[in-house]
C-alpha positions, 0 to 999 in steps of 0.5 A: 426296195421300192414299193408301189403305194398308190391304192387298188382305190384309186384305180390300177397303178399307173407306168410309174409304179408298175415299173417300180413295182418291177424294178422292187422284183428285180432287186429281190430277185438278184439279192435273194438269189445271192444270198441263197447262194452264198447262205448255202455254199460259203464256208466260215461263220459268212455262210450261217449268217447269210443263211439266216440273212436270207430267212430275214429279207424274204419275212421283211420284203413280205412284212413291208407289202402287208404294211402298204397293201390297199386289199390283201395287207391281212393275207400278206401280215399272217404269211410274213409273221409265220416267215419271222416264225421261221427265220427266227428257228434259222437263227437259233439253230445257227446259234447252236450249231455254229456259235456252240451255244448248247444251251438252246434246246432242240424243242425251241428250234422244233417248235418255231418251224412247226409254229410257223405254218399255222398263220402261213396256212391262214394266210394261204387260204385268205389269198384264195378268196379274200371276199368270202369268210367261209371259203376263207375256212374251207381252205384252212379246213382242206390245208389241215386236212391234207396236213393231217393225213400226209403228217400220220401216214409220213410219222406214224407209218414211216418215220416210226418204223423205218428209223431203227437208231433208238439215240433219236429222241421220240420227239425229233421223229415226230417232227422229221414228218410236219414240215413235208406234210406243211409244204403239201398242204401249202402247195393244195392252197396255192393251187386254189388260189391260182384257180380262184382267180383272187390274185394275179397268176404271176402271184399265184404261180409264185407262191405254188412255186415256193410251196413246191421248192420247200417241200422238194427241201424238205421231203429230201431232208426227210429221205436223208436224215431217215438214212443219216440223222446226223448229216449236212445237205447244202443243196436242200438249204438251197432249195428252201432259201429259194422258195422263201424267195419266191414267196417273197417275190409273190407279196411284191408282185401282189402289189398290181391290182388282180385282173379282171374276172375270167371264164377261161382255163377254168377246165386247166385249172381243175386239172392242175388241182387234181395233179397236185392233190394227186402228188400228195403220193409222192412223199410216202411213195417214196419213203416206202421205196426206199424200204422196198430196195433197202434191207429195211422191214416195213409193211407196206399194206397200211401205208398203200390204203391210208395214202388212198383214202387220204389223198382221195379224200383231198382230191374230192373235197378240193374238187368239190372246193373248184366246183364251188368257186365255179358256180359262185363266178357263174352266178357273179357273171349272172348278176353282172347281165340279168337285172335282178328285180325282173330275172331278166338279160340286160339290153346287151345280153339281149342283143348279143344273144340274137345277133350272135348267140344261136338266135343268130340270123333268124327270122323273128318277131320282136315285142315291146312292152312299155309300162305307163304311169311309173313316175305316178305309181312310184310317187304314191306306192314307192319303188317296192311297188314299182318293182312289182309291177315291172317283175310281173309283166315280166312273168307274163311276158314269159307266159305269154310268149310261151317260154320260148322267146328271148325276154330282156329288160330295155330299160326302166320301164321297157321289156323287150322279146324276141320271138322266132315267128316268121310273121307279125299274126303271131307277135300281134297275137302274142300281144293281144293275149298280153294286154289281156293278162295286164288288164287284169293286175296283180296283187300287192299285199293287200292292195291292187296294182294296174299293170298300165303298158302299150305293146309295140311289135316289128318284125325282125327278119334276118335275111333283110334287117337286123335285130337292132332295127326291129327293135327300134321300129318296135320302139317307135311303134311304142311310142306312137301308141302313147298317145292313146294311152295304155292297152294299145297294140302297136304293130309296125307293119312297114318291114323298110323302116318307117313307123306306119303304125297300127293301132288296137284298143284291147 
């Protein structure tokens, strides 16, 4: 097998090691698929060992990704170690049951499937969120949970009262319900990791894919050995072999670099959270039909509430999980278009919002504030002091345009606002007001800073120009002001594009 080495450092992966990336997927694909098949349905002593063949190439091809992944080599190590987990409880339940050797206890076997989820939980939930230590322990946190709540529901209330054969040890009934409570708990984490965004959604869909098959194996071994303990099901090995392969196939398609951030689907993605959480019903539900249509006593009452409180607990704390994840990428977005010194939108953002925002063909005024003197002001203050000054002509910016303009950053020492004024008696007033307040200064600390700047002003009608050319009219009416030094208002008053500029002296 193939895999793909070049590093999410040194940028996205070029034709050739996708297409290996590619051609890795499809050899696993067709040999996990064979062995699964033939694992399940040969007869002799070659279906035991394909069985246990195919448990060691999902860990292996899941183990050789950790060894090589630039970002989730973590993620992948904990999910291969609890895949080895697995396969070796395959291997000793073959040595038991088809190489006779008795002398391997039932616990050991019990206790390597049971062990195996802990680092496939961790791993699960370090893949929703790789960068952030706390959602990392709020997935784990949310993985037990629903773990804890499907696992006493399934044994305590069902398992416990359903299975009337006093030969079945206490021990194997308490195990009977871990491993469909694991596969529900696996299929909430990679329903996060799908709305979380952190993986491909190829990678993601995988992995739900896997959880479900596995617990679709699992919660129908349940069914089956709560009717008979002592019986064979090919089609649940089955369905466990592939979904070890799909989660395999998930490590290898995790080796292209994850797409870029996207505020799209995020209204499917918590729909499709709120379906699964919801599908926690299922096990229980249908363990208890069967005491409904079976000659079997139990009381269904205290099964009917745990599930509810249960599963609404999961609901809400993994819709709560969406929600967070939604207002940390709406603040990522935030950061990525506002300058953080000032709170204000980038040019870009500024532009966009009144070309085709809801300012879209408005008519407007639009305002130019240019602070003076920076180079000299960083040289004896620092750029602390820098900062300062352009965040509070931002302030004032704000204040003086009275909260309704659209106010942005231009450059390092220019402000810019778009003001919805049919005239320029109104920028020109705004201006005059500005300069005024910069007169003033501002504290520092214990020292006075000056708020030296020139206002440049154009009008930006919509029915004749575009923001663009108000913008730099009011640029270059800026910059004819320099000449005079700071506390000028610049007004452009030539609505065709040339700077006949006014000067005034506040």
């Amino acid at each position: 097998m193939a895999v793909a080495t070049t590093s999410l450092e040194q940028g996205p992966l070029d034709h050739v090691s996708r297409a290996r990336v590619q051609r890795g997927a499809s050899v696993v694909t067709v040999v996990a698929v064979g062995l699964s098949i033939t694992g399940t349905f040969a007869g002799s002593n070659l279906g035991p060992i394909t069985y246990v063949a195919a448990l060691c190439t999902a860990a292996l091809v899941i183990l050789l990704v950790a060894m090589d992944h630039p970002r989730q080599a973590r993620s992948w190590l904990l999910i291969g170690g609890g895949a080895t987990i697995w396969a070796l409880g395959g291997f000793l339940i073959t040595l038991q049951a088809d190489a006779a050797i008795t002398a391997i206890p039932d616990i050991a076997i019990s206790l390597c499937y049971t062990v195996g989820y802990l680092p496939v939980l961790i791993g699960f939930a370090d893949l929703s969120d790789p960068q952030l230590r706390s959602r990392r322990f709020t997935g784990v946190a949310d993985g037990v949970l629903l773990f804890l709540s499907i696992y006493a529901v399934l044994w305590l209330l069902v398992v416990e009262q359903v299975v009337t054969n006093s030969e079945l040890p206490k021990f194997d009934r308490a195990v009977a319900a871990i491993y469909p409570a694991g596969d529900l708990a696996l299929i909430m984490l990679a329903v996060r990791i799908i709305s979380s965004r952190a993986a491909r959604r190829r990678v993601g869909v995988l992995l739900l894919s896997g959880s479900v098959l596995s617990a679709t194996a699992d919660v129908s071994l349940l069914v089956l050995y709560l009717h008979n303990p002592y019986g064979t099901y090919p089609l649940t090995d089955l369905s466990y072999l592939l979904g070890m392969s799909c989660i395999a196939l998930a490590a290898l398609w995790s080796r292209l670099p994850a797409p870029p951030p996207s505020t799209s689907g995020i209204t499917s993605s918590r729909r499709l959270a709120m379906i699964v959480a919801v599908s926690a019903f299922a096990p229980p539900m249908v363990l208890g039909g069967m005491v409904v249509f079976s000659e079997r006593r139990l009381s269904l009452g205290p099964i009917a509430v745990w599930i509810l409180l249960a599963v609404a607990a999961a609901v809400l704390r993994h819709m709560s999980s969406v929600r967070e994840l939604e207002r940390v990428h709406e603040q990522s977005l935030w950061l990525a278009s506002h300058d953080p010194v000032t709170k204000c939108a980038y040019r870009a953002g500024f532009l966009h919002e009144v070309t085709a925002g809801g300012l879209r063909d408005r008519t407007g005024t639009i305002l130019v504030v240019e602070a003076v003197g920076l180079s000299e002001l960083r040289d004896a203050r620092g750029y602390d002091a820098v900062d300062e000054v352009m965040a509070t002509m931002a302030t004032r910016l704000r204040a003086a345009t009275g909260g309704e303009a659209v106010v942005a950053r231009l450059a390092h020492d220019q402000l810019v606002a778009f003001l919805r004024s049919a005239d320029l008696a109104r920028g020109r007033q705004v201006a005059d007001a500005l300069q005024r307040t910069f007169a003033q200064g501002t504290q520092w600390g214990d020292i006075q800073l000056p708020l030296p700047a020139i206002v440049g002003v154009a009008q930006a009608d919509g029915a004749v120009i575009d923001v663009k050319a108000g913008v730099r009219r009011a640029v270059e009416a800026a910059r004819m002001g320099r000449a005079h030094g700071s506390g000028f208002v610049a007004i452009d008053a030539d609505l065709t594009g040339s700077a006949a500029a006014v000067q005034n002296r506040v």
